[in-house]
The first five atom37 places (N, CA, C, CB, O) and aatype in JSON, in Angstrom:
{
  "aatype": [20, 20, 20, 20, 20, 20, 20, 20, 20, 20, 20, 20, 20, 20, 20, 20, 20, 20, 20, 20, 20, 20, 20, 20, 20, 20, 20, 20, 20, 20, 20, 20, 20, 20, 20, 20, 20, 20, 20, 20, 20, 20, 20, 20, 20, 20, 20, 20, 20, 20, 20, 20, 20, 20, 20, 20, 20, 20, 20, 20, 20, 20, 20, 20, 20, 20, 20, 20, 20, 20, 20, 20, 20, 20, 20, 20, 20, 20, 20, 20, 20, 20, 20, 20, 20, 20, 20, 20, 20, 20, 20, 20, 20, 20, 20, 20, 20, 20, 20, 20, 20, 20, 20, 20, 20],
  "atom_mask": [
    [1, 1, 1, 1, 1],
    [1, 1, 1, 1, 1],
    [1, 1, 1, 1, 1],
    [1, 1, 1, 1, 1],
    [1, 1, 1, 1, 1],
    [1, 1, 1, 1, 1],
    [1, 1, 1, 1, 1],
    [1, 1, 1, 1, 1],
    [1, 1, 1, 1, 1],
    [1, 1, 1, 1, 1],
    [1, 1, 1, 1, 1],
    [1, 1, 1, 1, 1],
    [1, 1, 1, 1, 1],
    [1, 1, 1, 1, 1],
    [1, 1, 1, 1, 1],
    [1, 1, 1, 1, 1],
    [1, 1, 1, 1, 1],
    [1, 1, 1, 1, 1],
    [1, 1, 1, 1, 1],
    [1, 1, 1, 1, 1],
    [1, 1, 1, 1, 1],
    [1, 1, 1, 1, 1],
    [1, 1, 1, 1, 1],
    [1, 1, 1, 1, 1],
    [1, 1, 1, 1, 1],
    [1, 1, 1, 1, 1],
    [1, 1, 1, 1, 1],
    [1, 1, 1, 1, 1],
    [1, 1, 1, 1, 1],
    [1, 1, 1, 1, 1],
    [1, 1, 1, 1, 1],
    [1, 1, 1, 1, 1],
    [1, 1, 1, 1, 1],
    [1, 1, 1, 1, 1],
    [1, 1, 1, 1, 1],
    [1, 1, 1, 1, 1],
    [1, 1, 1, 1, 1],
    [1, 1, 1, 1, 1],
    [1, 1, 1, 1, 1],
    [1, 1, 1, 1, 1],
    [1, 1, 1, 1, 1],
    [1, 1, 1, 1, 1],
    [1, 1, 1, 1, 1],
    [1, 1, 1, 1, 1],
    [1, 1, 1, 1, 1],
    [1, 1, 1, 1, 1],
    [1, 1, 1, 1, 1],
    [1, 1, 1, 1, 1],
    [1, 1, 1, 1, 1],
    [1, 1, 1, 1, 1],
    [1, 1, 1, 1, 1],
    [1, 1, 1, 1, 1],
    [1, 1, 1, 1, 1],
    [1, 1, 1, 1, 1],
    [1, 1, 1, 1, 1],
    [1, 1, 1, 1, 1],
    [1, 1, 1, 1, 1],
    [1, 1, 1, 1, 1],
    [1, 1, 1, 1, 1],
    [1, 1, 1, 1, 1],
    [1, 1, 1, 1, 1],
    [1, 1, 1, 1, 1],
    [1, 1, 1, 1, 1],
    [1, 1, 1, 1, 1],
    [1, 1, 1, 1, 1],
    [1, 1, 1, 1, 1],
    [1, 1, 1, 1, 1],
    [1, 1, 1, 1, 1],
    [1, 1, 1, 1, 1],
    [1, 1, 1, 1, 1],
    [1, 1, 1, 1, 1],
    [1, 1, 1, 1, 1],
    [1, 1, 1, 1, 1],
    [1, 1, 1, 1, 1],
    [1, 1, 1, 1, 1],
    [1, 1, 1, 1, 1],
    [1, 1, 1, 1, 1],
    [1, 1, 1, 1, 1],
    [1, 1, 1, 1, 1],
    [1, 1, 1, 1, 1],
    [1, 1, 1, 1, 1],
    [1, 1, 1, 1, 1],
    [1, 1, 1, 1, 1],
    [1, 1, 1, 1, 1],
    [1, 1, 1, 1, 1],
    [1, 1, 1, 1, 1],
    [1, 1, 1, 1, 1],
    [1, 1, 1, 1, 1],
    [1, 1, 1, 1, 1],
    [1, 1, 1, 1, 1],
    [1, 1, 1, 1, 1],
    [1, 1, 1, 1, 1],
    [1, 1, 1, 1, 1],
    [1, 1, 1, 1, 1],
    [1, 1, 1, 1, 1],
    [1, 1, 1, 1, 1],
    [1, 1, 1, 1, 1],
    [1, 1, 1, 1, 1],
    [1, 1, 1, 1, 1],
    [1, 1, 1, 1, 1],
    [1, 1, 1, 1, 1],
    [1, 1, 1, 1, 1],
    [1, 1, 1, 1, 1],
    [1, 1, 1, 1, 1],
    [1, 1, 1, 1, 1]
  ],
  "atom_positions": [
    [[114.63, 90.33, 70.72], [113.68, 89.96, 71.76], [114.34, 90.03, 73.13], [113.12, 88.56, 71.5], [113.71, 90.66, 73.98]],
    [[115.49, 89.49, 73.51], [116.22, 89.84, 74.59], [116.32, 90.64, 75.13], [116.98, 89.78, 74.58], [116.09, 90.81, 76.33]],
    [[116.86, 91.63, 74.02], [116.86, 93.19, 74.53], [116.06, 93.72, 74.77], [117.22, 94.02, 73.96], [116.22, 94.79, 75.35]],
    [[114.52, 93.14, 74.37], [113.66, 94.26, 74.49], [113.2, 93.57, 76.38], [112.12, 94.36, 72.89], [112.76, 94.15, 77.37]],
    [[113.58, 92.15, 76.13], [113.29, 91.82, 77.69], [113.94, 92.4, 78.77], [113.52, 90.55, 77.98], [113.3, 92.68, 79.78]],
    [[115.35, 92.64, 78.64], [115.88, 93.23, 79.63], [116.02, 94.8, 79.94], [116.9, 92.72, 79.59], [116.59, 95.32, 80.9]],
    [[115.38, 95.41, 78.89], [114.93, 96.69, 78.77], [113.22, 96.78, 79.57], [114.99, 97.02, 77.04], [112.41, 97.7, 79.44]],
    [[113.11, 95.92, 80.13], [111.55, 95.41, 80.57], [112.11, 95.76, 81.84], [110.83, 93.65, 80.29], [112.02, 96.84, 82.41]],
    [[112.85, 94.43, 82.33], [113.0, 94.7, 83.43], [113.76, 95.66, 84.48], [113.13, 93.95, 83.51], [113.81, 95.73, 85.71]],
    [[114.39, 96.44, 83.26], [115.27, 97.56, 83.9], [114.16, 98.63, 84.52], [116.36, 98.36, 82.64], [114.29, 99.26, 85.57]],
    [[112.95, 98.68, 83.54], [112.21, 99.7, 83.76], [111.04, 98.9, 84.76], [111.73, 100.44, 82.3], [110.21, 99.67, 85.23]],
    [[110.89, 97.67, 85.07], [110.21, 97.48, 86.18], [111.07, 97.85, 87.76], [109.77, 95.98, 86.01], [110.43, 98.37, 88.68]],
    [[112.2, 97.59, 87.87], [113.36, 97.64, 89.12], [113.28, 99.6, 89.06], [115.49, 96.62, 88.54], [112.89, 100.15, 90.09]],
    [[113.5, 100.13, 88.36], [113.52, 101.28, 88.28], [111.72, 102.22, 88.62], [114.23, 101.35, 86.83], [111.65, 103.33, 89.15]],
    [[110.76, 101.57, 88.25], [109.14, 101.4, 88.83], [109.23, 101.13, 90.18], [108.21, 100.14, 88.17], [108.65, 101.76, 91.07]],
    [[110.14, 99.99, 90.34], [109.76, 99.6, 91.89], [110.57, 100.78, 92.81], [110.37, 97.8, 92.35], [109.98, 101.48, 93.63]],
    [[111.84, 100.88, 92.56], [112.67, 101.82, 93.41], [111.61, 103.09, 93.53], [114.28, 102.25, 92.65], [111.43, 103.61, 94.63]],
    [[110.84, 103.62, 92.22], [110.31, 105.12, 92.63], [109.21, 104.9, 93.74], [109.59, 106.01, 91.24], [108.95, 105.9, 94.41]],
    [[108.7, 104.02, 93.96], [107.21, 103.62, 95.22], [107.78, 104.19, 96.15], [106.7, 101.87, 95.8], [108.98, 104.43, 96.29]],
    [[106.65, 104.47, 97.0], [107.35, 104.78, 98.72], [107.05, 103.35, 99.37], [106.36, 106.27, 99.86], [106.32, 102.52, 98.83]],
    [[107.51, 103.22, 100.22], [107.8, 101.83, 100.9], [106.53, 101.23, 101.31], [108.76, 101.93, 102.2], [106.46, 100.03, 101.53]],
    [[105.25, 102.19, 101.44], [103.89, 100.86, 101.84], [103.46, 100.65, 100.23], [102.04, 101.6, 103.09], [102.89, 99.57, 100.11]],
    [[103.55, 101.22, 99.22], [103.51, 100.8, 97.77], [104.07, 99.38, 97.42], [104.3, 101.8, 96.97], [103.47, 98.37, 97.04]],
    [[105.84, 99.69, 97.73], [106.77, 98.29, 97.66], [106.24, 97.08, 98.32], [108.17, 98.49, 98.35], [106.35, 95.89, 98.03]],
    [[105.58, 97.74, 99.36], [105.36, 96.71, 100.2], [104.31, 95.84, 99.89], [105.18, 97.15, 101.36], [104.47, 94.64, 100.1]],
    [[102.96, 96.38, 99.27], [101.93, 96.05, 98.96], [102.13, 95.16, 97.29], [101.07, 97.38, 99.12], [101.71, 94.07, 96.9]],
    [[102.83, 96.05, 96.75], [103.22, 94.9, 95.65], [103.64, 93.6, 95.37], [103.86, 95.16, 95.18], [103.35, 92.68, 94.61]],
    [[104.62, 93.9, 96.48], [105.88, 92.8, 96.47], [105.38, 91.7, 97.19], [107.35, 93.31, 97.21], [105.81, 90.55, 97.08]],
    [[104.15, 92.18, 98.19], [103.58, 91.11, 98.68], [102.5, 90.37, 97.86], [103.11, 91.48, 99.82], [102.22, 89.19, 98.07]],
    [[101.84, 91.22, 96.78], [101.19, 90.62, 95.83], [101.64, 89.82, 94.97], [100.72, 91.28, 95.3], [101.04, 88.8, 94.62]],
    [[102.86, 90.23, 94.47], [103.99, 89.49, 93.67], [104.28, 88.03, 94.01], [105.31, 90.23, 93.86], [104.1, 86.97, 93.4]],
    [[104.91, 88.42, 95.44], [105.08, 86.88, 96.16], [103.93, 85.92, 96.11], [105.37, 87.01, 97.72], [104.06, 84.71, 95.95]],
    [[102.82, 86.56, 96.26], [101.13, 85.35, 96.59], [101.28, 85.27, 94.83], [98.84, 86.41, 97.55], [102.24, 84.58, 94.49]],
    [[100.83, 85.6, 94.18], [100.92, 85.3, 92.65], [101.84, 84.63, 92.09], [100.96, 86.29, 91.96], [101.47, 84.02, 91.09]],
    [[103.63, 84.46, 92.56], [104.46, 83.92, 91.8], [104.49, 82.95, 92.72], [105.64, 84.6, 91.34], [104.66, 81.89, 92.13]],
    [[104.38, 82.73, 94.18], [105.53, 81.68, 94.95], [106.32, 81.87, 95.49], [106.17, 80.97, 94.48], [106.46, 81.32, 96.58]],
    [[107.22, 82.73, 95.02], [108.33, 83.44, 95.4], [108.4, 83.65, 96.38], [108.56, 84.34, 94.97], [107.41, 84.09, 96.97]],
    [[110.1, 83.36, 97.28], [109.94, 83.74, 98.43], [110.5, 85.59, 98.51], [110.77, 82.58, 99.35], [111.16, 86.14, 97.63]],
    [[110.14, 86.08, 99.45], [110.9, 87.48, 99.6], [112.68, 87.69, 99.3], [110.63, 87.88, 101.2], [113.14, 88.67, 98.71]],
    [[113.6, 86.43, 99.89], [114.89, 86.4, 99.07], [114.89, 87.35, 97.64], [115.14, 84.8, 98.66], [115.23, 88.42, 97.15]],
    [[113.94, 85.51, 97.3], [114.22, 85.61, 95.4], [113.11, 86.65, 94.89], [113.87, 83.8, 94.37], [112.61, 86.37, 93.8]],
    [[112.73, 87.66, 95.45], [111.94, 88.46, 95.12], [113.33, 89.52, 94.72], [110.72, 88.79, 96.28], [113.75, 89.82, 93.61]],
    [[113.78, 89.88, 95.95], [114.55, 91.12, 96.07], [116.2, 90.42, 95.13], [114.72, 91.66, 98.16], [117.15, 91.2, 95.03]],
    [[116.31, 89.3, 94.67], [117.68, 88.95, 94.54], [117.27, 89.09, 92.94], [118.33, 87.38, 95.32], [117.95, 89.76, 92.17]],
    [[115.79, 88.2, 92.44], [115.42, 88.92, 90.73], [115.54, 90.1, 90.51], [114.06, 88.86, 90.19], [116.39, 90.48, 89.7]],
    [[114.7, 90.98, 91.17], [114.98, 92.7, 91.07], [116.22, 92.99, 90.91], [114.6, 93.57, 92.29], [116.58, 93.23, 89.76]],
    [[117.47, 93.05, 92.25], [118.6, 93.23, 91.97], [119.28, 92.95, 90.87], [119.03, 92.86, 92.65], [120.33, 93.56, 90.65]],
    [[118.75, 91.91, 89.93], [119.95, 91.07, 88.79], [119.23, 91.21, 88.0], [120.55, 89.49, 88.82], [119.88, 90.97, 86.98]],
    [[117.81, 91.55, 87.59], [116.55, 91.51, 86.5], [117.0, 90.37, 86.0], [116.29, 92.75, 85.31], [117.83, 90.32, 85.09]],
    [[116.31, 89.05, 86.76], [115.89, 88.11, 86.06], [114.93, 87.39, 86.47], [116.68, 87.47, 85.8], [114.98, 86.17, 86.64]],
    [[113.9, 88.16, 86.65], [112.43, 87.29, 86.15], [112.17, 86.93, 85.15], [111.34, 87.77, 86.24], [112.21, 87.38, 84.0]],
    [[111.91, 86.11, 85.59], [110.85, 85.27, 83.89], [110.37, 86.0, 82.81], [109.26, 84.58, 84.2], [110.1, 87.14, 83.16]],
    [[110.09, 85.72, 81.32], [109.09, 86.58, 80.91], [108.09, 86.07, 81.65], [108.81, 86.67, 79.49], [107.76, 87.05, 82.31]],
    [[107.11, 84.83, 82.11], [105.78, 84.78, 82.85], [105.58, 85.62, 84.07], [105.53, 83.44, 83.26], [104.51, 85.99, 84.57]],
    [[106.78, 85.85, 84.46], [106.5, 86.89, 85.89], [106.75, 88.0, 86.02], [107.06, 86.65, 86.96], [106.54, 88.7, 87.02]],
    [[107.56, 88.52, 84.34], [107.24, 89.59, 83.79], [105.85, 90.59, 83.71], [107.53, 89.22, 82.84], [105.63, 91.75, 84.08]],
    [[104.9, 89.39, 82.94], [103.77, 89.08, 82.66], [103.04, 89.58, 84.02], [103.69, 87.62, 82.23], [102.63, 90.71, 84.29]],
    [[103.02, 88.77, 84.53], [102.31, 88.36, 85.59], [102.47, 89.79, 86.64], [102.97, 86.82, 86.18], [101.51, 90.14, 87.34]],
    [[103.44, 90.34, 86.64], [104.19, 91.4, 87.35], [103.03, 92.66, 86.77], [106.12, 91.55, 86.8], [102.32, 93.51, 87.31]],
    [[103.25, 92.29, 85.57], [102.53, 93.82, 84.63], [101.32, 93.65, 85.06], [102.48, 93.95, 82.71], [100.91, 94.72, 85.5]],
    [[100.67, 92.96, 85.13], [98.65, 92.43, 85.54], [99.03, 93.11, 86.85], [97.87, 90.11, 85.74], [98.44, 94.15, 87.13]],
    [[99.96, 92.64, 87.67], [99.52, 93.55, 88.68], [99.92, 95.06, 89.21], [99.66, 92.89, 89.57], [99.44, 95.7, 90.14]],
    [[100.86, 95.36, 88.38], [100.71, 96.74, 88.7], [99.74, 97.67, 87.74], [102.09, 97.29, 88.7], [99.6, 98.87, 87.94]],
    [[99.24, 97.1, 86.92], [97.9, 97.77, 86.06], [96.55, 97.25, 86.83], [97.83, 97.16, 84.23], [95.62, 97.28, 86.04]],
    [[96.14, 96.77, 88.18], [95.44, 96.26, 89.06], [95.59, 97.2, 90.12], [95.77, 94.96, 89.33], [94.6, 97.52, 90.78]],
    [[96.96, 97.79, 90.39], [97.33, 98.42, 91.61], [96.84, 99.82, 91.13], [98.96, 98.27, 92.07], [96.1, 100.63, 91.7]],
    [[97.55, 99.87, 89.79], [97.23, 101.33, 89.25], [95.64, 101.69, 89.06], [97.96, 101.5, 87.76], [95.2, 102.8, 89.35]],
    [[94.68, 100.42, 88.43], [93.42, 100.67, 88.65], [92.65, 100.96, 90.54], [92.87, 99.36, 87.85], [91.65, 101.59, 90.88]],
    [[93.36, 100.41, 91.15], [92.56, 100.32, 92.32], [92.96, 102.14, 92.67], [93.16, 98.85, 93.63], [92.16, 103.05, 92.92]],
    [[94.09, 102.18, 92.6], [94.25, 103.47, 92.83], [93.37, 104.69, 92.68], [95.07, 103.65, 92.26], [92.94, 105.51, 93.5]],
    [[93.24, 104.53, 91.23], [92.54, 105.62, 90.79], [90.64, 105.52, 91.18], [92.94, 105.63, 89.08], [89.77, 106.39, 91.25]],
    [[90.63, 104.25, 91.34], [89.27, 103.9, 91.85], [89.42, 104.89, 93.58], [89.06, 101.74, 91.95], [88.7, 105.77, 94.06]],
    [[90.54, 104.29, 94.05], [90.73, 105.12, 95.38], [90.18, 106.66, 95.55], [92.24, 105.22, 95.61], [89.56, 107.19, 96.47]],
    [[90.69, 107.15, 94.25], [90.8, 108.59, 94.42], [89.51, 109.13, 94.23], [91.77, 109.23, 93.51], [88.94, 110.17, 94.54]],
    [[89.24, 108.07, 93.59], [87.45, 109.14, 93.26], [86.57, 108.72, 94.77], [86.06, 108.24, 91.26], [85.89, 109.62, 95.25]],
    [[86.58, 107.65, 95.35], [86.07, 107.82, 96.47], [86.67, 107.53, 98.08], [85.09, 107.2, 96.2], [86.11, 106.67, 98.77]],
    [[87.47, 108.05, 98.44], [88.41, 108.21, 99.27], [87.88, 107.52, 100.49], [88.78, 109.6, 99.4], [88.74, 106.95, 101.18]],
    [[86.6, 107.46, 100.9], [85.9, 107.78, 101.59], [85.31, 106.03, 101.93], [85.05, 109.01, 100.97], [84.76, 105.63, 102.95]],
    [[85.66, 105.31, 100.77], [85.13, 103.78, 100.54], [86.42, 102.88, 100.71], [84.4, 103.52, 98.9], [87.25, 102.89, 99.8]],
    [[86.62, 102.05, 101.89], [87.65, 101.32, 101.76], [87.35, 100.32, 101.03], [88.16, 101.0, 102.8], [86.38, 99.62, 101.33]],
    [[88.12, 100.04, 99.92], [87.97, 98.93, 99.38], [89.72, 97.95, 99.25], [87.16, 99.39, 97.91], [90.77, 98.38, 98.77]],
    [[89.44, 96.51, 99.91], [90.29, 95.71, 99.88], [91.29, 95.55, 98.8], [89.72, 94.83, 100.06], [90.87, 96.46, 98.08]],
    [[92.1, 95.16, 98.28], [93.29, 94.79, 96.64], [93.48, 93.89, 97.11], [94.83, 95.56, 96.04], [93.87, 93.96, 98.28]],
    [[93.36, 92.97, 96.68], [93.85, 92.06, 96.83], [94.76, 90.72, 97.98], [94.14, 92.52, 96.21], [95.81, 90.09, 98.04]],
    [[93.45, 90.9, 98.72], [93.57, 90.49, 100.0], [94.61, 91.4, 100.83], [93.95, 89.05, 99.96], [95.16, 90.73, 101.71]],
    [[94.97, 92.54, 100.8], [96.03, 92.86, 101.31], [95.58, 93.75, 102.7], [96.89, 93.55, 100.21], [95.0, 94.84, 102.66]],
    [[95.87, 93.22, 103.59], [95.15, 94.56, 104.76], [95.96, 95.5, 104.49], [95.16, 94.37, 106.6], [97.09, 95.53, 104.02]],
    [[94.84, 96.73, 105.06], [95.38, 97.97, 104.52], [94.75, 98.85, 106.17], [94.57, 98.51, 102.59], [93.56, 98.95, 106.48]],
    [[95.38, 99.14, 106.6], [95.34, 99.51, 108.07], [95.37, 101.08, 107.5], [96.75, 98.85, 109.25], [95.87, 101.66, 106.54]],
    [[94.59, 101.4, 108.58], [94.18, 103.28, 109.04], [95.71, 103.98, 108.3], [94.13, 103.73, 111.55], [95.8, 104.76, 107.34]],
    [[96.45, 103.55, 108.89], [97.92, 104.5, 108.7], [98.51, 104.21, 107.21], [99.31, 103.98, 109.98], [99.39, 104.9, 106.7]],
    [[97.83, 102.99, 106.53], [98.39, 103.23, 105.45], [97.36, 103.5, 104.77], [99.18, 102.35, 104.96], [97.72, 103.4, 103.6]],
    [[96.37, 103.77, 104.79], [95.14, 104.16, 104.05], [95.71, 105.62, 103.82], [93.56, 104.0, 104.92], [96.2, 106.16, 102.83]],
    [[95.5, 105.95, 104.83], [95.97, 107.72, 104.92], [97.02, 108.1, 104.01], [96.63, 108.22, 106.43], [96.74, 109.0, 103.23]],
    [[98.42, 107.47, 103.95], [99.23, 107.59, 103.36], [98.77, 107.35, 101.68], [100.13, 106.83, 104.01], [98.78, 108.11, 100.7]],
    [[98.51, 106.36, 101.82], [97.87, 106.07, 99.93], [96.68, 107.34, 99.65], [96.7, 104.0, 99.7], [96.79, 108.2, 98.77]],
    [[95.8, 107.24, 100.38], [95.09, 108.65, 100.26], [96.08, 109.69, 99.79], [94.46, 109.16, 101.7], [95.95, 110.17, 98.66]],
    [[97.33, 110.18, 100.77], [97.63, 111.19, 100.47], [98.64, 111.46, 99.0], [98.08, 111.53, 101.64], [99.12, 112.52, 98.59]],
    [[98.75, 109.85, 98.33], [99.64, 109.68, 97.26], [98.58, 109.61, 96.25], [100.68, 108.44, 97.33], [98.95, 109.58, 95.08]],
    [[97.46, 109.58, 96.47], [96.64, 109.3, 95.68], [96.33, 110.56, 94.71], [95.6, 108.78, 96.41], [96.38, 110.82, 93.51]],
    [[95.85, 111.41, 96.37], [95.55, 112.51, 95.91], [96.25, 113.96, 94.9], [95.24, 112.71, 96.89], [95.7, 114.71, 94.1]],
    [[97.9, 113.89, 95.5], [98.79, 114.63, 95.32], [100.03, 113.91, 95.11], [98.8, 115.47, 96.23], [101.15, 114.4, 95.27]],
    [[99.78, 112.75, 94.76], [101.94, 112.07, 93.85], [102.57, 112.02, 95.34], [103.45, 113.9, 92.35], [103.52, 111.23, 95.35]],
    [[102.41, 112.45, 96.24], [103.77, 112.68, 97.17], [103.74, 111.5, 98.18], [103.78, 114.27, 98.07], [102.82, 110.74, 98.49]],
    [[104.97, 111.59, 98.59], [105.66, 110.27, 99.25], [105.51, 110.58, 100.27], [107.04, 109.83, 99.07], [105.89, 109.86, 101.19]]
  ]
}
């Protein structure tokens, strides 16, 4: 069970590194409102993988939330829709648009 936990979190830190930085950003700020967490112990768990299993948990709900909104994104580009309270300003709309559409950073 251990192993399979820290084999979890290798591959969440390794998830987070591939984002481009308004991705990281949008997560990590979701992360923080959902766990408590301050930004420190955000970036100091990642570094050492030791989150919780609950914020393991809790971690996975939201990037299968991020990943749904996404794809909701793509089919109508055209509809801003909010995630999770997070403002999402002109310049990063565009950018997620353009990751949306074509993977690229």
């Amino acid at each position: 069970m251990e192993k399979e936990q820290k084999m979890s979190k290798m591959v969440f830190k390794d998830y987070y590194s591939s984002l481009c930085d308004v991705e990281k950003e949008i997560l990590r700020n979701a992360i923080m409102a959902e766990s408590g967490m301050s930004y420190p112990t955000f970036y100091y768990k990642l570094r050492n993988g030791s989150f919780k299993p609950l914020e393991l948990k809790s971690i996975d709900n939201i990037i299968k939330e991020w990943n749904g909104f996404k794809e909701e994104m793509s089919k109508t580009p055209h509809v801003v829709i909010p995630w999770n309270g997070s403002i999402i300003t002109e310049e990063v709309w565009e950018e997620l648009k353009q990751i949306a559409y074509d993977g690229s950073k």
